[in-house]
N, C-alpha and C positions, 0 to 999 in steps of 0.2 A: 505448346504455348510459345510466342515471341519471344524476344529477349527483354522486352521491356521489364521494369519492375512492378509486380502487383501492388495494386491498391490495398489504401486500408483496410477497406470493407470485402477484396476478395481474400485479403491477408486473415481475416477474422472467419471467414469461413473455410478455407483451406490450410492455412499454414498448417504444418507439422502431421497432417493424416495423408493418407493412401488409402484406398479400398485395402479391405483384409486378403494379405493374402494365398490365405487359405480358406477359405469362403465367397471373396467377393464382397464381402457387407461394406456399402458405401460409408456410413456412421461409423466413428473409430469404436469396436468392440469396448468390453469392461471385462478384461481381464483378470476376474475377480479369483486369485490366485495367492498364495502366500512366496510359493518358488518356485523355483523353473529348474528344469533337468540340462544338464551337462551333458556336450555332447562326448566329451571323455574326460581321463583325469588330467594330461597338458589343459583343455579349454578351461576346464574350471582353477587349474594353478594360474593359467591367465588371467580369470576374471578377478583373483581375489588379491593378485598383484598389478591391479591398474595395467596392465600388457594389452587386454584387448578393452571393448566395450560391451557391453550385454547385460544380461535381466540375471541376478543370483537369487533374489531376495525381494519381496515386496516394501519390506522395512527402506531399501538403499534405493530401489528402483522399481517401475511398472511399466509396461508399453501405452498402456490408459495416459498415467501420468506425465509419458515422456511425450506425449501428442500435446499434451497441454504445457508443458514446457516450451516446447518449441515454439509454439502459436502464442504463448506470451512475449520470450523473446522476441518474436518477430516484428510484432505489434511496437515493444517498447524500442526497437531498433538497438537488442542487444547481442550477445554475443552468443550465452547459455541463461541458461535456468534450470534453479530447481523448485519442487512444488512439497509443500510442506502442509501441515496439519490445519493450520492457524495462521490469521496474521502477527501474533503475539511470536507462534513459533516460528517464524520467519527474521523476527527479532533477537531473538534469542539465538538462531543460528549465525546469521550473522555475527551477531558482536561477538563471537565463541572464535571467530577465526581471526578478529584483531584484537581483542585486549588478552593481557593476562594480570595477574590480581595487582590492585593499584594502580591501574592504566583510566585514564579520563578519556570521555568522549562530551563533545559537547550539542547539547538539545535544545530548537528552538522552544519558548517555552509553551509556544501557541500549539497545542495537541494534543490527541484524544486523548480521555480523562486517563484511558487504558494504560496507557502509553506511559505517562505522566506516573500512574503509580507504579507499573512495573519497574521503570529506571529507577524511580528513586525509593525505592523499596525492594522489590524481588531483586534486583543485580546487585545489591550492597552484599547477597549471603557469596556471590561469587568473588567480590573483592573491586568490581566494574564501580568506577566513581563519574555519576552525570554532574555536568557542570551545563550552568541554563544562560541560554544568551535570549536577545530580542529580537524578532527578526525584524521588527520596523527599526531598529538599529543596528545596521550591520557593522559596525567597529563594534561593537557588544560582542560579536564572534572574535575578530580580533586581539581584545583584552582577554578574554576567555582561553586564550590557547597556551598552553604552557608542553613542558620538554614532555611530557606524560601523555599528552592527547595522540588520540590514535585514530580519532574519526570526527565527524559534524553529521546531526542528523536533521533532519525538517522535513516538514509536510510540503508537497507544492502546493496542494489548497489546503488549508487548518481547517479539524475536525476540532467544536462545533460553529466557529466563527465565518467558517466561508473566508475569510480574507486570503490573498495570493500572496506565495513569497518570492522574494526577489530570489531565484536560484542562480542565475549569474552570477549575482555579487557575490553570495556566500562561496559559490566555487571557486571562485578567485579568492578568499579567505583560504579555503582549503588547499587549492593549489601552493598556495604562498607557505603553508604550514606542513604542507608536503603530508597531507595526508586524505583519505579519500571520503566523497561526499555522500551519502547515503539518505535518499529521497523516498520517502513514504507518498505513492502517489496512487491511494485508494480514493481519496474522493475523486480526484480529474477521470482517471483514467490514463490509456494511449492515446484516449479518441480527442479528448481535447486537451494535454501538456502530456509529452516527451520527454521525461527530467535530462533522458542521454544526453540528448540534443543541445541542453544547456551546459552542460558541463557536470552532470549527476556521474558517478562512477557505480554505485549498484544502487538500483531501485527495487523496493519493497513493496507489495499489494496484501492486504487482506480481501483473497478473493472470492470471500464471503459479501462483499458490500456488490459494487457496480459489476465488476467484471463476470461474477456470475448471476445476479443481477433481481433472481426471482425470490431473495432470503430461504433457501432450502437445505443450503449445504455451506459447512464451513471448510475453507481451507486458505493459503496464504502460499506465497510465492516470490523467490527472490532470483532478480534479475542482474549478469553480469554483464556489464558496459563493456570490458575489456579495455579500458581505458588506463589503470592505473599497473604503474610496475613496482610490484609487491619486492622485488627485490633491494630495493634503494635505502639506505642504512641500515639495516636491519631490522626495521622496524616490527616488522610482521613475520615471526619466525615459524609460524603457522605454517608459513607460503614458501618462506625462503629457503628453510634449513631442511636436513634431510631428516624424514619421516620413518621413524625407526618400526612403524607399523606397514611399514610398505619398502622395506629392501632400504630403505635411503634413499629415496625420491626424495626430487626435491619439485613439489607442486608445479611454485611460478616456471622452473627450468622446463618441466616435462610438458606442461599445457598451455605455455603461453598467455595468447588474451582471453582463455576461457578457465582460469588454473583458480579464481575464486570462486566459481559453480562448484567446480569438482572438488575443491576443499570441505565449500559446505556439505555437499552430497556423502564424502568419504571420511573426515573428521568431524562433518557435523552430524546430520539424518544417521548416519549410519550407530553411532555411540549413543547419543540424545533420543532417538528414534521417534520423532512430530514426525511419523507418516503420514501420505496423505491416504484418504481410502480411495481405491480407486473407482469404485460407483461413484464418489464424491466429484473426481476429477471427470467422469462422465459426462455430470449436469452439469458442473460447469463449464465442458465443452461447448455443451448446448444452449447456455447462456450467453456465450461470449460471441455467436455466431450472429445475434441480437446487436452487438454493442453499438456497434456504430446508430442504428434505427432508434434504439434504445434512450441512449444519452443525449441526441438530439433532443428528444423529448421528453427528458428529463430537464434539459437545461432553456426549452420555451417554456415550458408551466413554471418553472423556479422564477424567470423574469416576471413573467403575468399575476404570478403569488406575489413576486418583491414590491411590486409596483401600487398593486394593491393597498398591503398592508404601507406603504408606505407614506398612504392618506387616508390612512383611519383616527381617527382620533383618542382612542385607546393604544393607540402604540404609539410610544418613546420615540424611537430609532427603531432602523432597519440594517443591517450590515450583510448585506449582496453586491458583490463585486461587479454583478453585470450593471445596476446601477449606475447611471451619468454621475449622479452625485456622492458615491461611493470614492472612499479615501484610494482604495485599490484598484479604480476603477483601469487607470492606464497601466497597469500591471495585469490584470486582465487582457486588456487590448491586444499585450504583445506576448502572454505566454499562454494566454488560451481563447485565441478568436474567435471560433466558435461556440464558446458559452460558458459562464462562469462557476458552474456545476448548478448541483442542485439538491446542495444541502449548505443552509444559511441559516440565521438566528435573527430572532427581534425582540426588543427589551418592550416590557407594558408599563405604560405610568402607574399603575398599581401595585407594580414593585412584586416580593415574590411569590403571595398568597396567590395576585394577579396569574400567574404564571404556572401553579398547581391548580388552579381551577382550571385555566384555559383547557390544560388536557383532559380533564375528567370529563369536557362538554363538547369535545371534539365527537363530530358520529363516522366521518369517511376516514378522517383520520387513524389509524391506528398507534396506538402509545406504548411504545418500547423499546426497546434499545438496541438499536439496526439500524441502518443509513443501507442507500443503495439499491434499496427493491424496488419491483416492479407498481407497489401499492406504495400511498403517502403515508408515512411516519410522526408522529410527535415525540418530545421527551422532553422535560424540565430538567437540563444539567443538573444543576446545582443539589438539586435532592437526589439525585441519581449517579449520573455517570462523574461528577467531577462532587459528590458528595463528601470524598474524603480530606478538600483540601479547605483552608480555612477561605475566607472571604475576600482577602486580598490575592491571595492567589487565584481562586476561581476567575476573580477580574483579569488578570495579566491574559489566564489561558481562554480568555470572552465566554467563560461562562458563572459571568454577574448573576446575581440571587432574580435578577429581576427576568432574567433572558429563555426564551423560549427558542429550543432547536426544531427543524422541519427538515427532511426528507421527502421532497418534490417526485412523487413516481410518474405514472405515463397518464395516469385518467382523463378526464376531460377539464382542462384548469376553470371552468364556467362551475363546476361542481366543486371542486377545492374551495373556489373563491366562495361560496355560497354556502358550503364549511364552516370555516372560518367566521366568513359576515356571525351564523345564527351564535357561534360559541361568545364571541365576541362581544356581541348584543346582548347576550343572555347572565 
């Protein structure tokens, strides 16, 4: 091949594989193995003092999953990656390598209901304190940051509102508070926002939604910018100070701009153990080969849905970002020009019985609780996914009593719209 750099779309089909080679099989194999043999006893005191690189352990690593690492990385134009069980456990990895008990991170408040309850609920038994800013105000993150804060988290498109967030400004909050940004960007993808590129220092996928694409397999993945140096106050002793499990390494010194992959991978996956299965990282090999074709057309049915719905006269509002008349609309324009995703919400003047029936009388639709497939989705937040929180919160995270979530797949949007029309009607 030339020297040029590959395309997105050749990037999505090749990064990270080789034919096998020991067989030849063009498909990266499935590895479906718990451990791998040592070639002696030096290789193996290597492997397990970070010395060399290799497979000890399915739990720490796979070559299935290290194919799909790479081929994220490349896509999000990072450094490293690791691939974990869940997007939840990708979360949890992470923050394991910058808080420790009584450390603040702060979250914008717009995201998934999941999300929302794990921070402020499951990280309270670790000692992690979420503090919530807005991201339509971004001094909201600034007032929010005190000697404690150890990170900024946000969605580049909010899961279920669809609204875009401004990730430059907030990284220049982060940069300013000297600490690194951490961008949830399952619903875009690579294919349409790059958090790197704006000033993200590691981005997070649940590669259960878009990236693998066909809702079959769960798994989640975190990607290293190699942007930030772990070393600078001490803030992050995780990275900086020497690791009494490893000789006295000291991460950031030993691996440079890839030393927060390898954190997560060896003090996090490896203790935690969110492995991913590797049949699991197989499919979604084969999902992501898709992506670029995929999300295209994910993201014209979402417009031809938004536009729709957006002159019915059972619906309130519409909050789709590719919309002209969309508050996000030029936040769109400049961080995802090809298409605003295609997963968005619209409120019913009926308020939120309006909003439990619609799903019940959806027929193409399917009703449950997944974003990102290859088929369209429904769910009523508010009784579901953002159930636990009271009313006025439901609002802030857009998902009002009255608001119906969609998940735009690839079918023919003439058959969506005609969906919709009969549920609507009816």
């Amino acid at each position: 091949m030339s020297d040029r750099l590959p395309g997105f779309s050749t990037l999505a089909v090749h990064a990270g594989a080789q034919p096998d080679p020991t067989t030849g099989a063009r498909a990266t194999p499935i590895y479906q193995t718990t451990s791998f043999v040592f070639n002696d006893a030096d290789h193996a005191a290597s492997l397990f003092g970070l010395q060399a690189f290799g497979n000890i352990y399915t739990r720490i690593g796979n070559p299935t999953n290290a194919v799909l690492e790479e081929r994220v990385a490349a896509l999000e134009g990072g450094t490293a990656a690791l691939a974990v069980a869940s997007g939840h456990a990708a979360q949890v990895v992470v923050l394991q390598q910058l808080l420790q008990p009584g450390d603040e991170f702060i979250a914008a408040r717009k995201l998934y209901g999941g999300s929302i309850n794990q921070f402020t609920h499951a990280f309270k038994s670790f000692g992690w304190n979420v503090v919530w800013a807005d991201p339509d105000d971004i001094a909201s993150f600034e007032r929010a940051v005190t000697p404690r804060t150890k990170a900024i988290f946000i969605e580049s498109i909010a899961n279920p509102s669809g609204s875009i967030t401004d990730i430059e400004a907030i990284s220049t909050v982060a940069r300013k508070a000297g600490v690194p940004l951490i961008v949830d960007n399952t619903l875009a993808s690579p294919y349409l926002i790059r958090p790197i590129d704006h000033g993200a220092d590691i981005v997070v996928h649940s590669l259960t939604k878009f990236l693998g694409g066909h809702g079959n397999s769960l798994g989640g993945i975190i990607v290293d910018a190699g942007t930030f140096d772990w070393s600078t106050g001490g803030k992050y002793p995780m990275l900086s100070e020497p690791r009494p499990e490893y000789h006295g390494i000291r991460l950031q010194e030993t691996f440079g701009n890839f030393a927060f992959a390898i954190a997560c991978r060896v003090l996090g996956l490896r203790d935690l153990g969110p492995a991913l299965s590797p049949f699991n990282a197989f499919m979604i090999l084969t999902g992501i080969e898709t992506l670029p074709l995929r999300m295209q057309k994910h993201c014209d049915n979402a417009k031809a849905v938004a536009e729709y719905l957006a002159g019915h006269p059972a619906v309130a509002s519409v909050s789709y970002a590719g919309l002209a008349s969309d508050k996000y609309n030029q936040l769109a324009r400049k961080y995802a020009p090809k298409g605003a995703g295609a997963v968005f919400t619209f409120s019913l003047k009926g308020g939120y019985d309006a909003g439990v029936s619609l799903v019940s009388k959806l027929q193409l639709f399917s009703h449950l609780a997944n974003v990102g497939d290859t088929r369209s989705l429904v769910i009523h937040p508010a009784s579901t996914t953002h159930s636990q929180l009271d009313d006025a919160a439901k609002i802030k995270s857009g998902a009002g009593p009255d608001v119906v979530r969609l998940s735009i797949g690839i079918e023919d949007k003439e058959d969506l719209i005609a969906d919709l029309e009969q549920a609507l009607g009816a």
